[in-house]
N, C-alpha and C positions, 0 to 999 in steps of 0.2 A: 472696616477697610483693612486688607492686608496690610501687613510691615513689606517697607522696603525692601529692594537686597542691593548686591551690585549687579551692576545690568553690562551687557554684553547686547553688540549689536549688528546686524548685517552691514555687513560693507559693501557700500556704494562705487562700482567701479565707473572710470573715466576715459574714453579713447580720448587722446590728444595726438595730434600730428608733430610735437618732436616727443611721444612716449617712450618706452621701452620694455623692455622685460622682464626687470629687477627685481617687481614688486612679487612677482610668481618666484625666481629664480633664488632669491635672499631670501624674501621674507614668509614664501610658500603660501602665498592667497593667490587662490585662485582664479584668474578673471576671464577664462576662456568664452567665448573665443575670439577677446580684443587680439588685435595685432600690435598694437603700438597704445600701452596701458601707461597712460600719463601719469593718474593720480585714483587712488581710494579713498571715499569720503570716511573715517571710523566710527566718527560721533557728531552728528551737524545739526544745529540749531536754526541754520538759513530757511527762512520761510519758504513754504512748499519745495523743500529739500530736508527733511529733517527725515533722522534715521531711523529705523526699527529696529527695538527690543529684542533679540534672539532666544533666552533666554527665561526661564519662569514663568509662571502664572503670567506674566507684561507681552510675553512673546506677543510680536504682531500690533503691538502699539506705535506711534509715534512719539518721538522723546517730549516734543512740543506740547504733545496732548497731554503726557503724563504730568508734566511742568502745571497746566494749565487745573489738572488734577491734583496733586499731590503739595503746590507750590513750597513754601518755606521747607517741607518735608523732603522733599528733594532737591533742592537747589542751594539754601538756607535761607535766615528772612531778610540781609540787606540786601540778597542778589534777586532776592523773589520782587521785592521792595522796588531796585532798580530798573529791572528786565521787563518786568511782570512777566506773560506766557509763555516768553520765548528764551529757549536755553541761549546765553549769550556766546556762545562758543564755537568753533570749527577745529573737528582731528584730521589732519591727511599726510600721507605717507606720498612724496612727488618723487616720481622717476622721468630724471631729464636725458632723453639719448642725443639731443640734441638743444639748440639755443630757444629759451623760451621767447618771448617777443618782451623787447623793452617797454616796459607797462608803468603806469601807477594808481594806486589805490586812493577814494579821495577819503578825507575825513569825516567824522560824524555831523560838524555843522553841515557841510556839504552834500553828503549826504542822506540828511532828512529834509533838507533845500529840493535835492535834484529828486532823490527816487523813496523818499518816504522810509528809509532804510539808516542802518548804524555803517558808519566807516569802516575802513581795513586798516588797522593795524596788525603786523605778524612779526611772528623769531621763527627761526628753521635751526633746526638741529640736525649736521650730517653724520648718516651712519654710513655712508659710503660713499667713496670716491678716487676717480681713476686720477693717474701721475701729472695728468695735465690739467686739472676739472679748474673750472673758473667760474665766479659771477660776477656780476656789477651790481652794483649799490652808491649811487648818489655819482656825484661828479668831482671830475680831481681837483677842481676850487668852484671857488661860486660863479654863476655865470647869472643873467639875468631873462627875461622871459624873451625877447628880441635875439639876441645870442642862442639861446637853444634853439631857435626857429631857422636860424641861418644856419647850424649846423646840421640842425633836422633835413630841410631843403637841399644842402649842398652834396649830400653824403656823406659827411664826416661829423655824424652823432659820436661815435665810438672816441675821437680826440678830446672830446670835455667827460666819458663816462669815467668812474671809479672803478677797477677793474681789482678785484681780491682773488690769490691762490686757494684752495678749498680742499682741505683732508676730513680726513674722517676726524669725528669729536669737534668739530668747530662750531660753533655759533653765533647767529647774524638776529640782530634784531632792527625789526622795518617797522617805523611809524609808518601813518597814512603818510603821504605826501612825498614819500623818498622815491624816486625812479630807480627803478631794478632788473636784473633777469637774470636766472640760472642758467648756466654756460651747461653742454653735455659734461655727461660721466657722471651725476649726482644722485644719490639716494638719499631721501633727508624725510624727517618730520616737519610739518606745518603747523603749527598752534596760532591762529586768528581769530578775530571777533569774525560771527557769526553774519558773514557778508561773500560775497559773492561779485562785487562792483569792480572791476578792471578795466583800467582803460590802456589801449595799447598805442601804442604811439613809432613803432617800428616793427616789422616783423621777418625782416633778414629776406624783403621782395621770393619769400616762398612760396607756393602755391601748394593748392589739397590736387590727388588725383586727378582731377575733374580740371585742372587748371585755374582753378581760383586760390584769391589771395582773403585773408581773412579781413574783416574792416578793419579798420585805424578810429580810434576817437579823440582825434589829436585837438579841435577843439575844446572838448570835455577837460582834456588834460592840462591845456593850459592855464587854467586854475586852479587845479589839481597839486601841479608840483613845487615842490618847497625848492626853488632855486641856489639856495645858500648850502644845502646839505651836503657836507663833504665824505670823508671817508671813518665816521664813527658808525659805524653801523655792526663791526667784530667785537662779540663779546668774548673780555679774558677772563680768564676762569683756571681754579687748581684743583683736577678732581680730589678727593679724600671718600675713601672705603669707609663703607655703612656708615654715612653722615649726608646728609640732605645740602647740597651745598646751591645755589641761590645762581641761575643764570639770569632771570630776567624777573626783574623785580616794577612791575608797570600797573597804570589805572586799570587795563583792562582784564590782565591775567598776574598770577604769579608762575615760574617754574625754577623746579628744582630737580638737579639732577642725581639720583639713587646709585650708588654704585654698590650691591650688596653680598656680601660672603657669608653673612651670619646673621639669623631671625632679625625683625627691627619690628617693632611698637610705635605705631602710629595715633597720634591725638588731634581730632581736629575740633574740639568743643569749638576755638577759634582760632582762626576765625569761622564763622557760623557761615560753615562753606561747602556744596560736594567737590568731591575730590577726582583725578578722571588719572589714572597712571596708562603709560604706552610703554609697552615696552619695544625695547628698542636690541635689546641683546640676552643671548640665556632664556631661562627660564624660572618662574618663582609659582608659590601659592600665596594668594589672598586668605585669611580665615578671620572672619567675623562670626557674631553672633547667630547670625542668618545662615552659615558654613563656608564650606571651602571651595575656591575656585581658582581653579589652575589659569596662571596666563605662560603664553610664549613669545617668541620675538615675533611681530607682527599685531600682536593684541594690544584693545584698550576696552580700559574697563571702567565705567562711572561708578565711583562709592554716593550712593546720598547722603548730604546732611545729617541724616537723622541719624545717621551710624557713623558717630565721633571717635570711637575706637577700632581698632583692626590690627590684625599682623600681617607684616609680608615676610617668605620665606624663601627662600631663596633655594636655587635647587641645581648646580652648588651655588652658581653666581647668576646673576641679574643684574643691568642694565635697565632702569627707569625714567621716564621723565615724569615727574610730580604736580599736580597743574592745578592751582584754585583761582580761587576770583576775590579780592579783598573790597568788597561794595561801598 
């Protein structure tokens, strides 16, 4: 059997109805001829959604399949261990031109309860955002399930939501069960478990072309949301040049974020993990044993497991987010 390398993969574009253009415009991918490009999949482990190898001898594979192939050798052995076939992870780059629908994600007991699937947990990292950009995340004190119901009914959801200002460099991290939505003006990274499950529970009475309004799964959701969740959801952070500095440290991912000027040496004996960098700013070289592969802003790249060592190069500067799975 071939050795590994790092793999590069076609990206999955999305029309969403509040999309926008950013994702062609910033980050130069392509997705013609969407009008309104919500979101690109990079790297997806969601069943019958997983992405393809662009990329070597793997070109034209499934990551899943590869996984199912190559296991501990790709993945490493506690995430192969935990996951078995399925890559446990989700990359998307979301452009919000407008308000997403106030949703939430339910957890993995729930989950494997309702649809045989793992929960959504996510962190969003913004690379861009206009003077006004906003989201919501959780509610400005705790309310109880009868209370969100009367405010849901009356019209006045938005007096109990948590409402945060959103620059560029911020960082939000969402269990499953927190109520959310990205306000317009947003350019951001996505890092989730490899889930797909939203339920929406408002959607701003908009309608598609055609006059329709999207469904609601508002009883879904009402067990769904963590009531009590207030406004811990911004993560503070101090960036520091060429040092790996730690935004979200969780069961299901790790990230760290790369800010680099000058070559950096990477070890991952352990944890006994693949590695998947996005970049997010600049441009760098990968060189491993396998060679070299250029990324730029818009790119992500999975390293496998079985290749613990690597350099990134930076070319001059780079902008990374660094992403493992500690099993």
């Amino acid at each position: 059997m071939n050795s590994l390398y790092p793999l590069l993969f076609r990206p999955v574009y999305k029309e969403k109805i509040w999309g926008g253009q950013r994702i062609k415009t910033l980050l130069g991918k392509d997705f013609s001829p969407l009008p309104n490009c919500g979101e690109v999949w990079l790297i997806s482990g969601v069943e019958g959604e997983s992405t393809v190898v662009s990329n070597g001898f793997l070109a034209g594979n499934e990551l899943n399949e590869l996984v199912e192939v190559y296991m501990d050798d790709l993945v490493g052995g506690p995430v192969f261990e935990k996951f078995g076939d399925r890559f446990p992870l989700l990359f998307k780059f979301i452009d919000s031109n407008d308000y997403l629908s106030v949703q939430v994600h339910p957890d993995d007991e729930l989950a494997l309860e309702r649809h045989q699937g793992y929960g959504k947990t996510e962190m969003w990292y913004v690379i861009d955002a206009g003077p006004d950009a906003e989201l919501i995340s959780g509610f400005r004190k705790p309310v109880d399930r009868q209370q969100f119901l009367d405010h849901l009914q009356n019209g006045s959801l938005r007096e109990i939501l948590n409402t945060e200002k959103v620059t560029a460099g911020d960082v939000f991290y969402l269990p499953a069960g927190r109520i959310h939505a990205l306000g317009p003006g947003i350019l951001l990274t996505e890092i989730q478990q490899a889930s797909d499950i939203t339920y929406r529970v408002y959607d701003w009475d908009r309608t598609d072309p055609q006059g329709n309004r999207r469904e609601l799964h508002i009883s879904q959701a009402l067990d769904a949301i963590d009531y009590q969740v207030g406004d811990q959801s911004r993560i503070h952070y101090s960036g520091k040049p060429n040092a790996a500095v730690t935004l979200v440290e969780s069961p299901y991912f790790t990230t760290n974020l790369l800010q680099l000027t000058k070559p950096s040496w990477k070890e991952f004996a352990k944890p006994d993990s693949f590695v998947v960098y996005v970049c997010t700013g600049g441009r760098a070289e990968l060189v491993c044993r396998e060679g070299r592969l250029p990324l730029v802003s818009g790119d992500a790249v999975l390293v496998p497991a079985e290749i613990p060592e690597f350099q990134l190069f930076p070319s001059p500067t780079v902008d990374l987010l660094e992403v493992y799975v500690e099993a």
